[in-house]
C-alpha positions in Angstrom: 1.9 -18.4 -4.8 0.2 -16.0 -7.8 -0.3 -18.0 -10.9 1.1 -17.2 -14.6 -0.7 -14.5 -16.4 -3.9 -15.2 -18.1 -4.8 -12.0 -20.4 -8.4 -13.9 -21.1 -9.7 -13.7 -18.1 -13.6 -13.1 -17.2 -15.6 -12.8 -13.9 -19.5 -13.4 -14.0 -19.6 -12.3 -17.8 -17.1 -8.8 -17.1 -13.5 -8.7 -16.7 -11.8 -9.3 -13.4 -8.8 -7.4 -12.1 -6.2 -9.4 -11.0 -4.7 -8.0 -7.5 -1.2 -9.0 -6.6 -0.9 -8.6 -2.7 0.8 -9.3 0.3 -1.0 -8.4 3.7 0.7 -5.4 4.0 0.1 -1.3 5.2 0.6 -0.7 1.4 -1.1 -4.0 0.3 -4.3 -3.3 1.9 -4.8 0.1 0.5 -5.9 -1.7 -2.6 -8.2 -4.1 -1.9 -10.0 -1.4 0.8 -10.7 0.4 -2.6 -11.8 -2.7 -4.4 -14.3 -3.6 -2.2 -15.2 0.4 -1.8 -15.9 0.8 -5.9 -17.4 -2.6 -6.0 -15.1 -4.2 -8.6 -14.3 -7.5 -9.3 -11.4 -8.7 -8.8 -9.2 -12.4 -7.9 -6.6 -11.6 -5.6 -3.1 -13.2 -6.9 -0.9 -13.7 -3.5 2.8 -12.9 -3.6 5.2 -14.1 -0.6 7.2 -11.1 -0.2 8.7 -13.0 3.4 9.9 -15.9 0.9 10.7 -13.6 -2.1 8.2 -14.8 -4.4 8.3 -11.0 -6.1 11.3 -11.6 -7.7 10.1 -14.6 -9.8 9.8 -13.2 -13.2 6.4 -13.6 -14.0 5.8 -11.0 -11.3 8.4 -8.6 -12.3 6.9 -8.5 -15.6 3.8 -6.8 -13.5 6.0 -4.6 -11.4 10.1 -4.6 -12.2 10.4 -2.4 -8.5 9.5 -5.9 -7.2 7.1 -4.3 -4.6 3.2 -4.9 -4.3 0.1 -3.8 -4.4 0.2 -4.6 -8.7 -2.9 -5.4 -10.6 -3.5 -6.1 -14.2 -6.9 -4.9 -15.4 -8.2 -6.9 -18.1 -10.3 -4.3 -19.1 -7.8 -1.6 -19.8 -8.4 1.7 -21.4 -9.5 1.0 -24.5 -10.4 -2.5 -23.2 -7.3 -3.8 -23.5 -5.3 -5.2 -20.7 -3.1 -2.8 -18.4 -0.9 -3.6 -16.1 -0.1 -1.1 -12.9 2.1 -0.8 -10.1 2.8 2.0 -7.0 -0.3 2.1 -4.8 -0.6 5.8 -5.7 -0.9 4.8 -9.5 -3.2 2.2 -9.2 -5.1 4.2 -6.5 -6.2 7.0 -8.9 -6.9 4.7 -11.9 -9.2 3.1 -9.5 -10.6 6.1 -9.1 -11.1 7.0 -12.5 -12.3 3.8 -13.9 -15.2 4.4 -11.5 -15.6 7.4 -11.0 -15.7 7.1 -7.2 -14.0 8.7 -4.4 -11.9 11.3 -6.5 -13.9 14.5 -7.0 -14.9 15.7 -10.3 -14.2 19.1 -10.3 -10.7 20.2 -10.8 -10.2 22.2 -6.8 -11.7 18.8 -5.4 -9.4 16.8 -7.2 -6.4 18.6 -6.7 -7.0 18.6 -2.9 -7.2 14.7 -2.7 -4.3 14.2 -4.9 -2.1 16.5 -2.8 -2.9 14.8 0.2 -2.6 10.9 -1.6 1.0 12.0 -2.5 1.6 13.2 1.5 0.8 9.8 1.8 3.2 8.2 -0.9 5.9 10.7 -0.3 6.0 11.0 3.6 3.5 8.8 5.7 4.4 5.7 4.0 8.6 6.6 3.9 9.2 7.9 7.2 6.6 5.3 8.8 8.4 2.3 6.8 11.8 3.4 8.2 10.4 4.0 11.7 9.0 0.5 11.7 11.9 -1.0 10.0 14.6 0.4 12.9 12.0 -0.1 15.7 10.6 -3.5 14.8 12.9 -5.2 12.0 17.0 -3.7 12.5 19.0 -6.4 13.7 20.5 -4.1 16.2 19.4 -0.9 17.6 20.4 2.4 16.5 19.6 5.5 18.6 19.9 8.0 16.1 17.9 6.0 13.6 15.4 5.1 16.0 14.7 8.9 17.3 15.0 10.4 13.9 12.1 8.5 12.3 10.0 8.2 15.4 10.2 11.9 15.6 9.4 12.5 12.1 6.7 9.6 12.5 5.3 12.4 15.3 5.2 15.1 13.1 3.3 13.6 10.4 0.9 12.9 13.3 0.8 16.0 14.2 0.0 17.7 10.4 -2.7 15.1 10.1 -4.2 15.8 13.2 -4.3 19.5 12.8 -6.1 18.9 9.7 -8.1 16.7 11.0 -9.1 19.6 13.3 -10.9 21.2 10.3 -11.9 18.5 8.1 -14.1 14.9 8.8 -11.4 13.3 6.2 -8.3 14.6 4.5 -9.1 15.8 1.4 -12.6 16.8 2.9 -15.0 14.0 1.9 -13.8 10.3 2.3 -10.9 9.3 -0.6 -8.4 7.6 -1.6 -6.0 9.6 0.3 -7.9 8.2 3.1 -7.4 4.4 2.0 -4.3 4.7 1.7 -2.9 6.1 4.6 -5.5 4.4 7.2 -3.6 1.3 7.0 -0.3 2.8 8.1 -2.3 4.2 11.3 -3.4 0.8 11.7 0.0 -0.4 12.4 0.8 2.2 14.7 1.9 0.0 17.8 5.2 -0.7 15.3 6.0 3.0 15.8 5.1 3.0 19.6 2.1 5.6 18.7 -0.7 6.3 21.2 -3.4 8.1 19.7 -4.7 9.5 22.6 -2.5 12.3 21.6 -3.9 12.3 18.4 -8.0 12.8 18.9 -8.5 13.9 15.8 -6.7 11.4 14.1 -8.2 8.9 16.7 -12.0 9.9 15.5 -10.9 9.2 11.7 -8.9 6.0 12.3 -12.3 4.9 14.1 -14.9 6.2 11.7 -12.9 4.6 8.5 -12.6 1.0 10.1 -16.0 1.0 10.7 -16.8 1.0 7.1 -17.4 -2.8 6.1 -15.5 -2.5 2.8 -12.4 -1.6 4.8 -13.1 -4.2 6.9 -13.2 -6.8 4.0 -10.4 -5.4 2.6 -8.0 -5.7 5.2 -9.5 -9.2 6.5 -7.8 -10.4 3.4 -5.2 -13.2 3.7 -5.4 -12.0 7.5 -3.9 -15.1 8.9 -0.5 -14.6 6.8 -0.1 -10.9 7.9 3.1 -10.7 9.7 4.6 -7.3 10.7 8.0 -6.8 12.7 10.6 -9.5 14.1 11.1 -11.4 10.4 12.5 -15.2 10.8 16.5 -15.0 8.5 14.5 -15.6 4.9 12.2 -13.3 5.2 14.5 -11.1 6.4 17.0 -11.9 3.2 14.2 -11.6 0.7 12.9 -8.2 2.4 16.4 -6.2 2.8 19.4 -8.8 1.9 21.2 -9.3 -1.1 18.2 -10.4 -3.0 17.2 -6.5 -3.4 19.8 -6.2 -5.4 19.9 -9.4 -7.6 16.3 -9.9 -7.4 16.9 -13.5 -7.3 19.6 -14.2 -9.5 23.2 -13.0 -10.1 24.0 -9.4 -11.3 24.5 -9.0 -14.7 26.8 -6.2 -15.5 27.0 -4.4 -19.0 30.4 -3.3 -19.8 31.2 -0.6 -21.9 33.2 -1.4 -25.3 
């Protein structure tokens, strides 16, 4: 379970940033860049199979009740800042230490429209194709087909640019830690990269990176993808969603 927020906090006479994670495709993405930029940090689990986001310490991190979330206590302007989205916290990552995210303006714009193919396609339509392959309660054809088919063609853009380029965006990125881990988990969308080479060299060349190795080797033994017991599968798509863990207030108009 994470622990109360400490705004005070110090690692080795610098500030720590506090990670809230779940071993996740979107969890790992941050603490592969972590361990990439060299920054401290204290990682700050949250039980997203027993619905420990919607306690309200954590919302007050992330109201969307999702992770990755960090709070760096050495914000701009060194004050504290808190962050949620992987995307978000991604790039401030990025800035804060000047690493993986090119300095000139072309450079950056070519990672940044490649991290939000990522946020805006991979991670949707590879979420929903896990979630009817390897979480529905019952099978849907039509679901089933249309995200494993749009899972296909994401493969597909990748790969052809993959063609061209050693890593997305050129030179190794963000946009490259954050869709890695989605490839990871491909067996969920019943994906055999042998049809995929180039995608196959990339996934290979990135693992063997020992950063991304730490990073997804966190909490590793709690990692649990597809088939959810009943409370994990409440606290992931049931009622609790909606409530976040208490009853709906509703606001009338006077």
């Amino acid at each position: 379970m994470f622990e109360s927020l400490d705004l005070n906090v110090e690692c080795l006479g610098g500030f720590v940033i506090d990670l809230y994670y779940w071993p996740t495709p979107n969890g790992h993405k941050i603490p592969i860049m972590l361990e990439e930029c060299g920054l401290p940090y204290r990682v700050k689990p949250v039980n997203m199979l027993r619905g420990e986001q919607f306690r309200p310490a954590f919302l007050k991190i992330n109201p969307n009740n999702k992770i990755p979330a960090i709070v760096d206590h050495d914000g701009p302007g060194g004050e504290p800042i808190k962050l949620f989205e992987s995307g978000a916290i991604l790039q401030y990552l990025a800035e804060k230490s000047g690493k993986f995210m090119p300095r000139s303006k072309r450079g950056r714009y070519e990672v940044l429209q490649w991290l939000t193919f990522q946020v805006a396609n991979v991670g949707p339509m590879f979420g929903q194709c896990g979630h009817f392959l390897g979480y529905a309660p019952r099978k849907i054809r039509y679901a089933m087909d249309r995200y494993r088919n749009e899972t296909l063609r994401l493969y597909g853009v990748m790969d052809r640019r993959l063609a061209d380029v050693e890593y997305l965006a050129g030179a190794y990125s963000i946009a490259d830690m954050a869709t890695w881990p989605w490839v990871r988990v491909r067996w969920l969308h019943k994906i055999d990269l042998a049809e995929f080479p180039n995608v196959a060299r990339w996934y290979e060349a990135i693992g063997r990176r020992p950063a991304v190795q730490r990073g997804v080797a966190l909490l590793d033994q709690r990692e649990k993808i597809g088939n959810p017991d009943e409370k994990a599968r409440e606290a992931l798509f049931g009622q609790s969603q909606l409530t976040q863990g208490k009853a709906r207030r509703v606001v009338r108009s006077r």
